[in-house]
N, C-alpha and C positions, 0 to 999 in steps of 0.2 A: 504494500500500500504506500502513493506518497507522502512521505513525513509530512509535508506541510500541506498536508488537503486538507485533513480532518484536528480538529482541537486534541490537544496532548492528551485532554480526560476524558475521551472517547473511547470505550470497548468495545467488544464485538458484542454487546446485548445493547449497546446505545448504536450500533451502527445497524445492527438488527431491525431495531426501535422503530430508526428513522429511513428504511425499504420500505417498512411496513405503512407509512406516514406518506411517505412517496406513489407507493401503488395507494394508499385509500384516494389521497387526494388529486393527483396528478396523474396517474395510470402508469403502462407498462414503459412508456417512453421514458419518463423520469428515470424510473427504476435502473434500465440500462443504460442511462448518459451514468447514473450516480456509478453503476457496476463498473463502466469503462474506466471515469475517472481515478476510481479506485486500484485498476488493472495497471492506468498510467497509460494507457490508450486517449485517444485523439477524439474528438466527437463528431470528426469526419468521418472516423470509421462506420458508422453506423447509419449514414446518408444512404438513403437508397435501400434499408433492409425492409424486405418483402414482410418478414416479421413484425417488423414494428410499425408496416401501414407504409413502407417505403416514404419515410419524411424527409424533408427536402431542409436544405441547412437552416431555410429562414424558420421554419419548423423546431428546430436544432436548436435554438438559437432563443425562441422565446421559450422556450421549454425550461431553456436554463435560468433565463429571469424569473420563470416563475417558483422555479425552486429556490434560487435564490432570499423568495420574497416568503418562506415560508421561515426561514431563520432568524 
C-alpha cells in the first residue's frame, strides 16, 4: 500500500470500514479507483473497463471528487 495514501492510524478494519462506505454510497467505481490506488496503480488503468460500465476519465475523475468529498 502507499505510505502516504492513507492516514498512519488507519488499519485494515478502518480500510475495510471505508470499501464498505464507498460501495454503500458511491458504488463499485469508487471501490476500484480506492482498490487501484491502494495497488499504486494509475486510475487510467481502469478507463474503459467493460466491468465497471466502461467509464470514461471524465467519469474517473468526478468519481474521485466525490470521494474525496466524503472525508
Amino acid at each position: 500500500m502507499p505510505e502516504d495514501f492513507l492516514p498512519a492510524s488507519w488499519d485494515d478494519r478502518t480500510v475495510a470500514d471505508f470499501r464498505e462506505l464507498l460501495a454503500k454510497r458511491l458504488g463499485p467505481l469508487a471501490v476500484a479507483l480506492f482498490d487501484a490506488k491502494m495497488r499504486g496503480e494509475d486510475m487510467a488503468s481502469l478507463v474503459g473497463d467493460p466491468k465497471l460500465g466502461s467509464p470514461t476519465m471524465h467519469k474517473m475523475k468526478s468519481m474521485v471528487r466525490a470521494m474525496k468529498s466524503l472525508g
